[in-house]
C-alpha positions in Angstrom: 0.0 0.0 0.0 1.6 3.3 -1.0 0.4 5.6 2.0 1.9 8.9 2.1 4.8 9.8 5.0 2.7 12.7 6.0 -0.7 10.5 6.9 1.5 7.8 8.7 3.3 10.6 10.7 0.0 11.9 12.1 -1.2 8.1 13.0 2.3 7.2 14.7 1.7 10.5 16.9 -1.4 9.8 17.6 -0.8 6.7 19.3 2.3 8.0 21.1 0.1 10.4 22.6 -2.7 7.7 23.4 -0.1 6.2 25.5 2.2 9.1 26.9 -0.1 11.9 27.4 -1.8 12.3 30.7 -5.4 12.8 29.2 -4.2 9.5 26.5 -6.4 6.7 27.4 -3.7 4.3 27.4 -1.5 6.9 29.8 -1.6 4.2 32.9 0.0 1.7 30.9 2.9 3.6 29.0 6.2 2.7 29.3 7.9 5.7 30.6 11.6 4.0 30.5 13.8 6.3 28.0 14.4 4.6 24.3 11.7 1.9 25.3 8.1 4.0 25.1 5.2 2.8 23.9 2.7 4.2 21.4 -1.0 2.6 21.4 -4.7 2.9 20.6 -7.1 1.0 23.2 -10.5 -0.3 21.7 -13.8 -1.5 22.6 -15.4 -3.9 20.6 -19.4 -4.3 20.9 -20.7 -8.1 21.7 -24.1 -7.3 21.3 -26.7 -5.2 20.1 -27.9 -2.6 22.9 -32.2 -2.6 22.1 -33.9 0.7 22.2 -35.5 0.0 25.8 -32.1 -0.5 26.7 -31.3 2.7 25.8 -34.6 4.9 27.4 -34.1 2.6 30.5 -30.5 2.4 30.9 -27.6 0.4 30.1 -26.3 -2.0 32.1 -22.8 -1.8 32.8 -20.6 -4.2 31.2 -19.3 -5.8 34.3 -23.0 -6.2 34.8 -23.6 -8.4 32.4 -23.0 -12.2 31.7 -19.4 -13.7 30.4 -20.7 -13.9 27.4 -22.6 -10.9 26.5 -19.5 -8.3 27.9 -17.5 -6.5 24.8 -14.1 -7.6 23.8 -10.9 -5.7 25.0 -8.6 -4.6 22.2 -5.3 -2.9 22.2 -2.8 -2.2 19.3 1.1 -0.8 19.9 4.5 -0.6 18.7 7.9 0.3 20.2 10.2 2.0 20.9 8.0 5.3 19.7 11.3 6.8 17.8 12.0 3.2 16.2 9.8 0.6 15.7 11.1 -2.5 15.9 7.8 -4.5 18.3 4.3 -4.4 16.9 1.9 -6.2 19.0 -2.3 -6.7 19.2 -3.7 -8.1 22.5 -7.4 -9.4 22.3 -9.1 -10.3 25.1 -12.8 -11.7 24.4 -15.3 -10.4 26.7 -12.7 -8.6 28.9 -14.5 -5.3 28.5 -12.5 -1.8 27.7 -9.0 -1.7 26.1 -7.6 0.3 28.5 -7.9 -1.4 31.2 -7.6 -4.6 30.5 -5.9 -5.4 26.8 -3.5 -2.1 27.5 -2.2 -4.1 30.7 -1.3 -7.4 29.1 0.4 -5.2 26.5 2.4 -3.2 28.4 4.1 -6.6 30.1 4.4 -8.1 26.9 6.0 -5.3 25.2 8.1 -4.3 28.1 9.6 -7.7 28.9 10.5 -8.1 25.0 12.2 -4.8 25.0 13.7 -5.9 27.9 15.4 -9.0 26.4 16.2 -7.6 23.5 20.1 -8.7 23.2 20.7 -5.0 21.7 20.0 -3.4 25.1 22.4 -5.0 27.4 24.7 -2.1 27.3 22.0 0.8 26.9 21.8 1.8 30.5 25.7 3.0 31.0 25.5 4.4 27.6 21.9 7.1 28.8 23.8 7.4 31.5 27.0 8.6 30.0 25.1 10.4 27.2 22.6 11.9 29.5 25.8 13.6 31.3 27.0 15.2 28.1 
């Protein structure tokens, strides 16, 4: 797909913000070791259809509902923000909101693989060093 730099910019930033930015809704889950940030969008994906009396009466909180009814958590990321090299999509069926459920299971997954990434073994003396400078 030929998608031009420009359009891909403005996605890549807004995820960064979705996940580094205190009003993001991914912000509880960012990653906020230097070189190793996260960028993310959280989802929500509808089980079932909401009736009209549902609606004039009230709907029932998700939580409030059986297993099987409750929406599906979704969460999409890469990292690090300044060079991809991790792309990852956690869904959890029926876990409810992205955010507070996917976005968790991603952020440990994509922390622990940055984490063993042979690459890094050096990286903290050299932020320190270059964070002197």
């Amino acid at each position: 797909m030929e998608i031009p730099e420009e359009h891909l910019a403005v996605v890549r930033e807004g995820m960064r913000r979705v996940s580094n930015d205190p009003g993001g809704t991914a912000y509880r889950v960012r990653i906020p070791e230097p070189g190793m940030e996260m960028a993310g969008k959280t989802g929500t994906a509808q089980v079932r259809r909401i009736t009209l009396a549902e609606r004039l009466t009230g709907v029932k909180k998700n939580e409030d509902l059986p297993w099987e009814k409750r929406d599906h958590a979704l969460f999409v990321c890469f990292a690090p923000v300044g060079a991809p090299q991790y792309a990852l999509s956690v869904v959890v069926e029926h876990g409810g909101g992205g955010s507070k459920v996917a976005g968790p299971i991603a952020h440990d997954i994509m922390l622990e693989t940055q984490r063993r990434n042979p690459s890094r073994a050096n990286i903290g003396p050299k932020l320190a060093e270059a964070q002197k400078s």
